[in-house]
mmCIF file of the N, C-alpha and C atoms, coordinates in Angstrom:
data_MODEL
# 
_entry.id   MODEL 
# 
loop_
_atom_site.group_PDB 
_atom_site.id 
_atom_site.type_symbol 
_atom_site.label_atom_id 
_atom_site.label_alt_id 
_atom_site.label_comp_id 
_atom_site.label_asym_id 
_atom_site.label_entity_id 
_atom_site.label_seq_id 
_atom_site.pdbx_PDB_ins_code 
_atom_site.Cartn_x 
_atom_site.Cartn_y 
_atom_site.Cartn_z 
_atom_site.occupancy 
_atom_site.B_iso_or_equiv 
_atom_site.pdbx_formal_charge 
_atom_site.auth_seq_id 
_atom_site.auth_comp_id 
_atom_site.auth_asym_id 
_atom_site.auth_atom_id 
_atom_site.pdbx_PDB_model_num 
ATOM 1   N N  . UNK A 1 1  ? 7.807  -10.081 -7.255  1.00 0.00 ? 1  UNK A N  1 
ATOM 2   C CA . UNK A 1 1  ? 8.571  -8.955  -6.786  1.00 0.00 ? 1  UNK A CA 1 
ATOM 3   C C  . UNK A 1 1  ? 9.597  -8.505  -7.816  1.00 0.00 ? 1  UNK A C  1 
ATOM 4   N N  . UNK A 1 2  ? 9.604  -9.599  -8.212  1.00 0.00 ? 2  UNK A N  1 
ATOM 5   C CA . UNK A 1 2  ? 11.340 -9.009  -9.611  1.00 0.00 ? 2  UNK A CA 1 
ATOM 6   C C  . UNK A 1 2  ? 10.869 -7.978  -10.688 1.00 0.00 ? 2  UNK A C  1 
ATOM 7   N N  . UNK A 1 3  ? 9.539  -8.352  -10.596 1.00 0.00 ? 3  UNK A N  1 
ATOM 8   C CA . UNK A 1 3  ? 8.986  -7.243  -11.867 1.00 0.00 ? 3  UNK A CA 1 
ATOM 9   C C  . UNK A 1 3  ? 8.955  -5.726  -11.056 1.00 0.00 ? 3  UNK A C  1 
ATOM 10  N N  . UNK A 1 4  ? 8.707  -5.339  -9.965  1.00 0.00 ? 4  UNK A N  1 
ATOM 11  C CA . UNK A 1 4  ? 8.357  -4.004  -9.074  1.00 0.00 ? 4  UNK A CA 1 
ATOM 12  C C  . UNK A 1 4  ? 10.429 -3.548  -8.994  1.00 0.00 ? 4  UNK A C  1 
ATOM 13  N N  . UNK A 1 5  ? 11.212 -4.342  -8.744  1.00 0.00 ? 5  UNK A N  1 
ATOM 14  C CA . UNK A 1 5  ? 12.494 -3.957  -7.980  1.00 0.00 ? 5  UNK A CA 1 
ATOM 15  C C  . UNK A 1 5  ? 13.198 -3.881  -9.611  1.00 0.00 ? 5  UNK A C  1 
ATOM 16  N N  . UNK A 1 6  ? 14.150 -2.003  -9.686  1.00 0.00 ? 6  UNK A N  1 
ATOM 17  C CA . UNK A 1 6  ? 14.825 -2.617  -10.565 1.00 0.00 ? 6  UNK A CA 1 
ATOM 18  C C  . UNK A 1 6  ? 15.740 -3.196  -10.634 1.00 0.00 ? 6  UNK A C  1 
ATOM 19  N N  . UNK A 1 7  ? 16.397 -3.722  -11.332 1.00 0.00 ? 7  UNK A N  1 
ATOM 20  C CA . UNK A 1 7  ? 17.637 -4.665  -11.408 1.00 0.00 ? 7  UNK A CA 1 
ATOM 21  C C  . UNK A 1 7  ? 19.105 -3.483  -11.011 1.00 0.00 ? 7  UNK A C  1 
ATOM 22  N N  . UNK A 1 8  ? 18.704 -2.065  -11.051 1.00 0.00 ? 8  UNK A N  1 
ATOM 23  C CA . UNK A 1 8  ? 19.890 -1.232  -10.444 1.00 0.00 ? 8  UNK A CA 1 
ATOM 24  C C  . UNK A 1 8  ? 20.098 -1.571  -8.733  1.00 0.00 ? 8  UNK A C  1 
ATOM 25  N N  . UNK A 1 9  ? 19.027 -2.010  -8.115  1.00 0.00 ? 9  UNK A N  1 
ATOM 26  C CA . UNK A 1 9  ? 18.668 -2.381  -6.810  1.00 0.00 ? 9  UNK A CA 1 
ATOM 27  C C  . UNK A 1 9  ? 19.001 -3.738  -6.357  1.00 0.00 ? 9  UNK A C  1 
ATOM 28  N N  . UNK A 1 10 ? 19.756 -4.621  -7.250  1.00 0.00 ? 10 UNK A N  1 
ATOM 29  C CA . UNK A 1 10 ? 20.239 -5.971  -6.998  1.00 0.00 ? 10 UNK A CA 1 
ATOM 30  C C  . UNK A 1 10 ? 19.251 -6.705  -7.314  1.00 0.00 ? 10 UNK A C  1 
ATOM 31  N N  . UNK A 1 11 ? 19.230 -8.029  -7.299  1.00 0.00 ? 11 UNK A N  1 
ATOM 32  C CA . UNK A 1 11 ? 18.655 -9.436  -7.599  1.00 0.00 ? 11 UNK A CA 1 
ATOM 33  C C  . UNK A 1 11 ? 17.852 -9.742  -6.597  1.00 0.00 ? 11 UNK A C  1 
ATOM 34  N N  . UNK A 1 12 ? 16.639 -10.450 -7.021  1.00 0.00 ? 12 UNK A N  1 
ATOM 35  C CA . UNK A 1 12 ? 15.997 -10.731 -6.670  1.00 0.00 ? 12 UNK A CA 1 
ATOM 36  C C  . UNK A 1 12 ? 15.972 -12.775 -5.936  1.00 0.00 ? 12 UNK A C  1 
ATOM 37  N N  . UNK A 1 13 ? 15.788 -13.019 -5.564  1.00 0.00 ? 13 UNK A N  1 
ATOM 38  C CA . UNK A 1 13 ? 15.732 -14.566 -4.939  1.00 0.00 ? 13 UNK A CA 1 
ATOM 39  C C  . UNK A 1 13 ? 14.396 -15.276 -3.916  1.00 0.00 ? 13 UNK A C  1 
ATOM 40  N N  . UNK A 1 14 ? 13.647 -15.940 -4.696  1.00 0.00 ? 14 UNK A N  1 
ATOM 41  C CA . UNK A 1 14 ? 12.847 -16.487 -4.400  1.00 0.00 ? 14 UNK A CA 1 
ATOM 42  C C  . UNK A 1 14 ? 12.980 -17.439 -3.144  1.00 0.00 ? 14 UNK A C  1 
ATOM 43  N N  . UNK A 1 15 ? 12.067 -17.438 -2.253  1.00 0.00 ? 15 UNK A N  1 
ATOM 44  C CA . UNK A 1 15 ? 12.319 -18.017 -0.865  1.00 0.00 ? 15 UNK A CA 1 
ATOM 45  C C  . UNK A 1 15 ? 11.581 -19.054 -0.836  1.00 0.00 ? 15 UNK A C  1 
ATOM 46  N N  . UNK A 1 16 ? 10.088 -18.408 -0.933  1.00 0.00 ? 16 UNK A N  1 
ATOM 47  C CA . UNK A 1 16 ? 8.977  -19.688 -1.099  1.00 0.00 ? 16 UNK A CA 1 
ATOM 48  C C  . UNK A 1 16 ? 7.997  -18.605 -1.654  1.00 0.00 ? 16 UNK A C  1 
ATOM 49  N N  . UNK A 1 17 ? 6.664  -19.170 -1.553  1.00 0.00 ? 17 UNK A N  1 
ATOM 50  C CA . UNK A 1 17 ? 5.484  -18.801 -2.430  1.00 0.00 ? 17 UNK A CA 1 
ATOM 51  C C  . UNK A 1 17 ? 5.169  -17.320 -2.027  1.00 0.00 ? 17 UNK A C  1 
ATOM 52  N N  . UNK A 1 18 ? 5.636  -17.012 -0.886  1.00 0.00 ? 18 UNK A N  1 
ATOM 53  C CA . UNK A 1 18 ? 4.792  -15.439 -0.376  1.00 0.00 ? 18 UNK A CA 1 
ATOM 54  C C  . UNK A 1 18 ? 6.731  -14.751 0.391   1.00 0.00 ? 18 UNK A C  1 
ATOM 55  N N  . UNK A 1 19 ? 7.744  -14.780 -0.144  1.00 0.00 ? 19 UNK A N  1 
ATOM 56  C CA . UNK A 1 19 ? 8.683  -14.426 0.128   1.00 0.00 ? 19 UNK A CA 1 
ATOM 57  C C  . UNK A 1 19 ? 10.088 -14.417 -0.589  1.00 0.00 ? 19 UNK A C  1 
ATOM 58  N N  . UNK A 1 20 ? 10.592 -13.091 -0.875  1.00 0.00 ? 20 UNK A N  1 
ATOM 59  C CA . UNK A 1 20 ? 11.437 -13.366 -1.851  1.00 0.00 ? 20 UNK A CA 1 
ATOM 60  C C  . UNK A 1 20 ? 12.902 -12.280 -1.285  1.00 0.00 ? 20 UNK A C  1 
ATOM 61  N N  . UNK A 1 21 ? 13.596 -12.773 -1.354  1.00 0.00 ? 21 UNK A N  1 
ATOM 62  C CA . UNK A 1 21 ? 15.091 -11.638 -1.026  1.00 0.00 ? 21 UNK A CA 1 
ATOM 63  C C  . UNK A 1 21 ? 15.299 -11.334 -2.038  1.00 0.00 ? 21 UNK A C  1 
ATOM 64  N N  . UNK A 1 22 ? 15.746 -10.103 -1.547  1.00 0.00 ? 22 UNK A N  1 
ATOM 65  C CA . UNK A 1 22 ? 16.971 -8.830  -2.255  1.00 0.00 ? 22 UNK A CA 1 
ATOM 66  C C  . UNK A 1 22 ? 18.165 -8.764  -2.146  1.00 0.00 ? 22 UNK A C  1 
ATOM 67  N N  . UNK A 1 23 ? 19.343 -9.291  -3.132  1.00 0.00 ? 23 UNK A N  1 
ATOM 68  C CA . UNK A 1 23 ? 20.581 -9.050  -2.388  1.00 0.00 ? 23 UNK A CA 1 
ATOM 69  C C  . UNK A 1 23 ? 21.252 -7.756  -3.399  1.00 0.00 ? 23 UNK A C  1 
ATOM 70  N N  . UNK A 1 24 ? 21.785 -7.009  -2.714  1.00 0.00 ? 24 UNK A N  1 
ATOM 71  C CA . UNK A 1 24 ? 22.461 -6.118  -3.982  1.00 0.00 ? 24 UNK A CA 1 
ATOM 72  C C  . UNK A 1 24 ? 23.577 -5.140  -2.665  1.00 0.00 ? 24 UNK A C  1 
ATOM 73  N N  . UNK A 1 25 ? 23.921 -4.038  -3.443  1.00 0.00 ? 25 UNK A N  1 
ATOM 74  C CA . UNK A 1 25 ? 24.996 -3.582  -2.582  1.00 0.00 ? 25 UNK A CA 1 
ATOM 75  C C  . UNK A 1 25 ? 25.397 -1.698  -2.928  1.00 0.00 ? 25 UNK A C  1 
ATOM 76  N N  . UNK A 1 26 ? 25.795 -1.651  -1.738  1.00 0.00 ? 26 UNK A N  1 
ATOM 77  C CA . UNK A 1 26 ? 25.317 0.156   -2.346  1.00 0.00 ? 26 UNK A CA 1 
ATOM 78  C C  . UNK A 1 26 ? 26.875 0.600   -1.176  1.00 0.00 ? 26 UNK A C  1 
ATOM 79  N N  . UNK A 1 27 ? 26.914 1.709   -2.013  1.00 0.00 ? 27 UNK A N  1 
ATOM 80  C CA . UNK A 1 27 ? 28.136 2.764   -1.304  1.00 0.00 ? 27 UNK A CA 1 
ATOM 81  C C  . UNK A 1 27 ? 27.009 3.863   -0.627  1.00 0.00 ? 27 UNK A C  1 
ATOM 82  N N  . UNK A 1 28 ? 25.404 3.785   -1.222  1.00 0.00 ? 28 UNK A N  1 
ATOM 83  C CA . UNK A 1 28 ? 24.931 4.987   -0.750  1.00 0.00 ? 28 UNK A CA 1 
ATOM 84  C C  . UNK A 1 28 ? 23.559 4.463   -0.198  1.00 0.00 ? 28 UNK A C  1 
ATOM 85  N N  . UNK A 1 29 ? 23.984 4.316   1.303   1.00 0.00 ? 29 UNK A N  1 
ATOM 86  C CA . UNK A 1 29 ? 22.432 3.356   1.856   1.00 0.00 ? 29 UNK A CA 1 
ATOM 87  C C  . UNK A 1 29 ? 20.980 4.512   2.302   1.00 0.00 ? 29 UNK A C  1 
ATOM 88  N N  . UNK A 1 30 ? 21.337 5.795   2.012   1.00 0.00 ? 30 UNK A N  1 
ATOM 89  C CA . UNK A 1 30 ? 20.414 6.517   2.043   1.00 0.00 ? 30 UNK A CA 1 
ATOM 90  C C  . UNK A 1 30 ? 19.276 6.620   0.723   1.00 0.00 ? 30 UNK A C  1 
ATOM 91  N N  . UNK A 1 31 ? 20.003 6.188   -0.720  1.00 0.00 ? 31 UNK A N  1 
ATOM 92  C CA . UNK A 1 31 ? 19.629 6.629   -1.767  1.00 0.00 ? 31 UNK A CA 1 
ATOM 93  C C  . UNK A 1 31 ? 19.142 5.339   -1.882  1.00 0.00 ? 31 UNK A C  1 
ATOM 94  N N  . UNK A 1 32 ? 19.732 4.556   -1.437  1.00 0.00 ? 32 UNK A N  1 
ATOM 95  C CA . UNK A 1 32 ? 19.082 3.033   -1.557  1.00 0.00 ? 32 UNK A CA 1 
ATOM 96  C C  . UNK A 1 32 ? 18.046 2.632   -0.757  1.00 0.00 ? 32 UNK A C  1 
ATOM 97  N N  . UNK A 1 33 ? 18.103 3.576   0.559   1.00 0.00 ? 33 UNK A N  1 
ATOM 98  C CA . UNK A 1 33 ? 16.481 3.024   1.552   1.00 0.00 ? 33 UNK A CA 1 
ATOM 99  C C  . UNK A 1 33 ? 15.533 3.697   1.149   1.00 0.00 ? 33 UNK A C  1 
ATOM 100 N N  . UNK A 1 34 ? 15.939 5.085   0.219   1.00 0.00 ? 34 UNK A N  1 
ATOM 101 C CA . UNK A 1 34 ? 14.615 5.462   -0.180  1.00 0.00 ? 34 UNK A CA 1 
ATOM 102 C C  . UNK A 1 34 ? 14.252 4.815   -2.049  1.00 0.00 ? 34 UNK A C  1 
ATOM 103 N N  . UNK A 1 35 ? 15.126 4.385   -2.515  1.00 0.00 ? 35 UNK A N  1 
ATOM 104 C CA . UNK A 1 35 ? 14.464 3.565   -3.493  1.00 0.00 ? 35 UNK A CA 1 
ATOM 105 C C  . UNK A 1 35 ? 13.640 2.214   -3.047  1.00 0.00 ? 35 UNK A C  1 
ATOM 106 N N  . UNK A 1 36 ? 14.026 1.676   -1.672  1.00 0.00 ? 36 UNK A N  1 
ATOM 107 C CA . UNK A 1 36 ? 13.029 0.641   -1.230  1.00 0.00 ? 36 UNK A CA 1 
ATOM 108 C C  . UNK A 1 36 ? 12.047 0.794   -0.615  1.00 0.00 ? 36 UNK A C  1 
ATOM 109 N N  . UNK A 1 37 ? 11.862 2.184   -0.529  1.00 0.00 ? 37 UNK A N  1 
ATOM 110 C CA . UNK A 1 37 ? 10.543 3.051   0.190   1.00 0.00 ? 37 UNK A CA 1 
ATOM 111 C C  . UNK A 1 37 ? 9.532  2.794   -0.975  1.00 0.00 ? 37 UNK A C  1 
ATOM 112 N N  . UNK A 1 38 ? 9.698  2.759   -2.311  1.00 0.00 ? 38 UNK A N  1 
ATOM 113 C CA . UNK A 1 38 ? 8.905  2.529   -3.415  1.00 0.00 ? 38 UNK A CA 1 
ATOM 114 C C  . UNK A 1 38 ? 8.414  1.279   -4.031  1.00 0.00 ? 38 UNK A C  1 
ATOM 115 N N  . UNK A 1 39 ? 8.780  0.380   -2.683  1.00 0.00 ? 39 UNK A N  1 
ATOM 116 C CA . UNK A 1 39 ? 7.999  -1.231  -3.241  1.00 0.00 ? 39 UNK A CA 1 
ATOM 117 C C  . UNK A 1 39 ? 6.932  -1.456  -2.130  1.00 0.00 ? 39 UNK A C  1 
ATOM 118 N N  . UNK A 1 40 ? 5.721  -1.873  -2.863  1.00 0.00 ? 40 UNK A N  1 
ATOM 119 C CA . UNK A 1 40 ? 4.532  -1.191  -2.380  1.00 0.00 ? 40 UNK A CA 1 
ATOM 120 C C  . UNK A 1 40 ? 4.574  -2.942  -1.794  1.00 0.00 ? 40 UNK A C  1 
ATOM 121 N N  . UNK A 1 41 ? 5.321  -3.299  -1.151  1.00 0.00 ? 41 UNK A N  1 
ATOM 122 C CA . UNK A 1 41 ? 5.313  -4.485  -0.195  1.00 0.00 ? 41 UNK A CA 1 
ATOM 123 C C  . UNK A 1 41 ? 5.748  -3.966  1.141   1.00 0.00 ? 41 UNK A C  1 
ATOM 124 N N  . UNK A 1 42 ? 5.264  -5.261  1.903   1.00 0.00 ? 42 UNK A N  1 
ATOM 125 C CA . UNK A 1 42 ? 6.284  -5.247  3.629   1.00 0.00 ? 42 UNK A CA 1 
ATOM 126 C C  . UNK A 1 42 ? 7.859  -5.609  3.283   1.00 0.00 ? 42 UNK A C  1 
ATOM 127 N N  . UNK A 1 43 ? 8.296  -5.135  4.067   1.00 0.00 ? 43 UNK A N  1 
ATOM 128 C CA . UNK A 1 43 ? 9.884  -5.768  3.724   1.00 0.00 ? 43 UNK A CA 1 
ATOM 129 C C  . UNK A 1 43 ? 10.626 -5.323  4.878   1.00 0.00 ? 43 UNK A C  1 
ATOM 130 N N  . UNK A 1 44 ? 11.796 -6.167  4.928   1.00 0.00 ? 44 UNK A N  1 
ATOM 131 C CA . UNK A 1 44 ? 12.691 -6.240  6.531   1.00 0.00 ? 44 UNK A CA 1 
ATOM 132 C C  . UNK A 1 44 ? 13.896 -5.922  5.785   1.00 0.00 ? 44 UNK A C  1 
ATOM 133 N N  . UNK A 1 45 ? 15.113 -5.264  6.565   1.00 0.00 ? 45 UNK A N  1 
ATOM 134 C CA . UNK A 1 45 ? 16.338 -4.806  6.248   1.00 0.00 ? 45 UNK A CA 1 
ATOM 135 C C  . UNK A 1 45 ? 17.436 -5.765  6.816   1.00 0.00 ? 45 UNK A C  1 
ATOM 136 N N  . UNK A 1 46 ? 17.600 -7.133  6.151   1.00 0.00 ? 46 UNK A N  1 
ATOM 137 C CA . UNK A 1 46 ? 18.054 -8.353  7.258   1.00 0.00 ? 46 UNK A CA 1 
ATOM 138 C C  . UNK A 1 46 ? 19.555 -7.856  7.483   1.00 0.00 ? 46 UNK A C  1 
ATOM 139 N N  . UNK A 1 47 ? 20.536 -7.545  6.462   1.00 0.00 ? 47 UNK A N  1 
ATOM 140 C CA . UNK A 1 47 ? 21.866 -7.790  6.729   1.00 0.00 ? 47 UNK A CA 1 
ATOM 141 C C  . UNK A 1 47 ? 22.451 -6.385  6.966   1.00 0.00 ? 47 UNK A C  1 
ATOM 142 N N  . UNK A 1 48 ? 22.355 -5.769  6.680   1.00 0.00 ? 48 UNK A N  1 
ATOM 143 C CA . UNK A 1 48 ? 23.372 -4.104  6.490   1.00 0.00 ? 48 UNK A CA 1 
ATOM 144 C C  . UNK A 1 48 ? 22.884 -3.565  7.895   1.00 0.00 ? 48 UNK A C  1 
ATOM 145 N N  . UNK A 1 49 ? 23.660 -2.994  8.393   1.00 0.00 ? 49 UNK A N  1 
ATOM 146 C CA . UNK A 1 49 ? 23.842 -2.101  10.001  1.00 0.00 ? 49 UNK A CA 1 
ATOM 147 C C  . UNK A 1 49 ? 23.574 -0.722  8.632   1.00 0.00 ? 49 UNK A C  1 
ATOM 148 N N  . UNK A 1 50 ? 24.195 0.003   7.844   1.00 0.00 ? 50 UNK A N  1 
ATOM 149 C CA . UNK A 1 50 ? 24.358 1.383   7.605   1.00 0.00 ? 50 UNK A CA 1 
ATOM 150 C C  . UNK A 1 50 ? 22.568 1.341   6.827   1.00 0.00 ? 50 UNK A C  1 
ATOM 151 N N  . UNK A 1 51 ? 22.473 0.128   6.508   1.00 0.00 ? 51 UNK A N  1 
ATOM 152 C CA . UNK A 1 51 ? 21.039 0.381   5.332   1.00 0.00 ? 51 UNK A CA 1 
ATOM 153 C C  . UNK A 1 51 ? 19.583 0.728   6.461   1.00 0.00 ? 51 UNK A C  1 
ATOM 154 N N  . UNK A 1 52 ? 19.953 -0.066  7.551   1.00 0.00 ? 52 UNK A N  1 
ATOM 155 C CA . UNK A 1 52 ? 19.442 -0.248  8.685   1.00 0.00 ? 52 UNK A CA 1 
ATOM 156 C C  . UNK A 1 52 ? 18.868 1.192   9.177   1.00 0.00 ? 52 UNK A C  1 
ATOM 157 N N  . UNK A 1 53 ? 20.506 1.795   9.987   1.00 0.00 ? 53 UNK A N  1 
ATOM 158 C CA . UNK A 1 53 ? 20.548 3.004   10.173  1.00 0.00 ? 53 UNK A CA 1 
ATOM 159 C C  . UNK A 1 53 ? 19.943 4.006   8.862   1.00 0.00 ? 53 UNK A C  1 
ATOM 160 N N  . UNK A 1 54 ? 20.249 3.930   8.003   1.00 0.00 ? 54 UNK A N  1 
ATOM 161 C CA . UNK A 1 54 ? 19.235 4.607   7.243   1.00 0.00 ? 54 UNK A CA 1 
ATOM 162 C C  . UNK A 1 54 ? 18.107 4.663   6.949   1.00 0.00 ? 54 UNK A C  1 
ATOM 163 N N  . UNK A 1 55 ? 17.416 3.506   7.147   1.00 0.00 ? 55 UNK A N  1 
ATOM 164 C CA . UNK A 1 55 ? 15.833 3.372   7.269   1.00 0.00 ? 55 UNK A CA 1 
ATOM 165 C C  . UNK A 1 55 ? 15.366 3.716   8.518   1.00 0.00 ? 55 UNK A C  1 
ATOM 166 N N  . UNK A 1 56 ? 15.667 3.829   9.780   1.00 0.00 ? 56 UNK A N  1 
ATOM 167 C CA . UNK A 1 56 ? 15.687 4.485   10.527  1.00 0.00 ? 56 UNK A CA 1 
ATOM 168 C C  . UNK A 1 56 ? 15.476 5.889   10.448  1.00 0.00 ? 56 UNK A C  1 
ATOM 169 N N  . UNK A 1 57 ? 16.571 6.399   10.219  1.00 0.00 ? 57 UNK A N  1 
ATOM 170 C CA . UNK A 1 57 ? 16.907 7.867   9.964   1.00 0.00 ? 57 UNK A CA 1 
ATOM 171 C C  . UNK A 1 57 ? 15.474 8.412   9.368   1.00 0.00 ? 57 UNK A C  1 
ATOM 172 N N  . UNK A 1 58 ? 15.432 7.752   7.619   1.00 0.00 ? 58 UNK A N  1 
ATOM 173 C CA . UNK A 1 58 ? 14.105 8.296   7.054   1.00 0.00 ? 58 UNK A CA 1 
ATOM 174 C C  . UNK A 1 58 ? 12.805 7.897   7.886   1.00 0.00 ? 58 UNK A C  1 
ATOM 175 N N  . UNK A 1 59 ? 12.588 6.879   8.431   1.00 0.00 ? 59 UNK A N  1 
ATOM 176 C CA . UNK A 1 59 ? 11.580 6.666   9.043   1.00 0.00 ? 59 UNK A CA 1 
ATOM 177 C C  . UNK A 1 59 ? 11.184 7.894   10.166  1.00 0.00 ? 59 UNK A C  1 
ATOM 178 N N  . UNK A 1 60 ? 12.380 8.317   11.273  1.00 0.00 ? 60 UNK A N  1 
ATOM 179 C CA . UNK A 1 60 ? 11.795 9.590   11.914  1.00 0.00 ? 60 UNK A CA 1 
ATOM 180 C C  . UNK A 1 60 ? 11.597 10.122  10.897  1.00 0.00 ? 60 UNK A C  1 
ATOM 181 N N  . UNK A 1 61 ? 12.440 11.249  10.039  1.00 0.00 ? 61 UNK A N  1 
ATOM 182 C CA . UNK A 1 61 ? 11.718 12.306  9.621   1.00 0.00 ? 61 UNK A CA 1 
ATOM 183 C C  . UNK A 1 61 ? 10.514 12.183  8.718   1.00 0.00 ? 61 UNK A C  1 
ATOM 184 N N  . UNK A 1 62 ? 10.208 10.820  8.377   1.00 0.00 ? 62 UNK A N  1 
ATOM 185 C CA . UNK A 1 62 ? 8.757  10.785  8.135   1.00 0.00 ? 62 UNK A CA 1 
ATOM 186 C C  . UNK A 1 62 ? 8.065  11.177  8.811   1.00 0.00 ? 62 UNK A C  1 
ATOM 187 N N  . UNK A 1 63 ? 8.179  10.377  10.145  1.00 0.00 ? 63 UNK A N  1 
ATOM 188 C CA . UNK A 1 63 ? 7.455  10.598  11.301  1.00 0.00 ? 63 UNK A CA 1 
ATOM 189 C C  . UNK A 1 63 ? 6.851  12.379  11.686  1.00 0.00 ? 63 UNK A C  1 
ATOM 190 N N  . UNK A 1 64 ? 8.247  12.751  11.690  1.00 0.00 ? 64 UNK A N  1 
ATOM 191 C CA . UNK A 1 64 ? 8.183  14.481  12.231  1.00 0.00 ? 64 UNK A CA 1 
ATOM 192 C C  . UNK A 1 64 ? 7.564  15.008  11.176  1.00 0.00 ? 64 UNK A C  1 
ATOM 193 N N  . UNK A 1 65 ? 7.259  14.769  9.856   1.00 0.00 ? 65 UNK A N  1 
ATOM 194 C CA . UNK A 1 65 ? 6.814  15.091  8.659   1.00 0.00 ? 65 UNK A CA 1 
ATOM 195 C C  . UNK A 1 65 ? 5.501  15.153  9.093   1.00 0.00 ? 65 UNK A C  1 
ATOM 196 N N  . UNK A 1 66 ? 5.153  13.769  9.679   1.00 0.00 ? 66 UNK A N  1 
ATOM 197 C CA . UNK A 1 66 ? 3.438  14.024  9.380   1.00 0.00 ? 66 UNK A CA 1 
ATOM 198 C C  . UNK A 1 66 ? 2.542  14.344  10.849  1.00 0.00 ? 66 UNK A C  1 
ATOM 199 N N  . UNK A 1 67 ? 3.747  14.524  11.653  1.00 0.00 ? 67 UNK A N  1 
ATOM 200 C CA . UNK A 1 67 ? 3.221  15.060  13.055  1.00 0.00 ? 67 UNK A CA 1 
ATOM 201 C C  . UNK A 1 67 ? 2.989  16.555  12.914  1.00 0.00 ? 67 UNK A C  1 
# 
């Protein structure tokens, strides 16, 4: 995963063989959920309420996008 995420997006941390965290930190969790829209993995939004709410947010208007 460290090779796909850039390092402007925080650090990377190995969990085990098929799982790895992201820790990093943003003033702008919109610009940041859609730079994690571009890692062609599954991935969960564990700690942030605003990063949260922002993946949310983009997720409807995806939604309404392709309805």
């Amino acid at each position: 995963m460290a090779e796909w995420i850039p390092r402007s997006l925080g650090r990377c941390e190995p969990i085990d063989a098929t799982t790895t965290r992201l820790v990093g930190s943003t003033d702008e969790p919109d610009w940041y959920v859609r730079q994690l829209t571009a890692i062609r993995a599954p991935f969960r939004i564990a700690g942030s309420p605003e990063l949260r709410e922002a993946a949310e947010a983009l997720g409807r208007r995806l939604l309404q996008a392709g309805s």
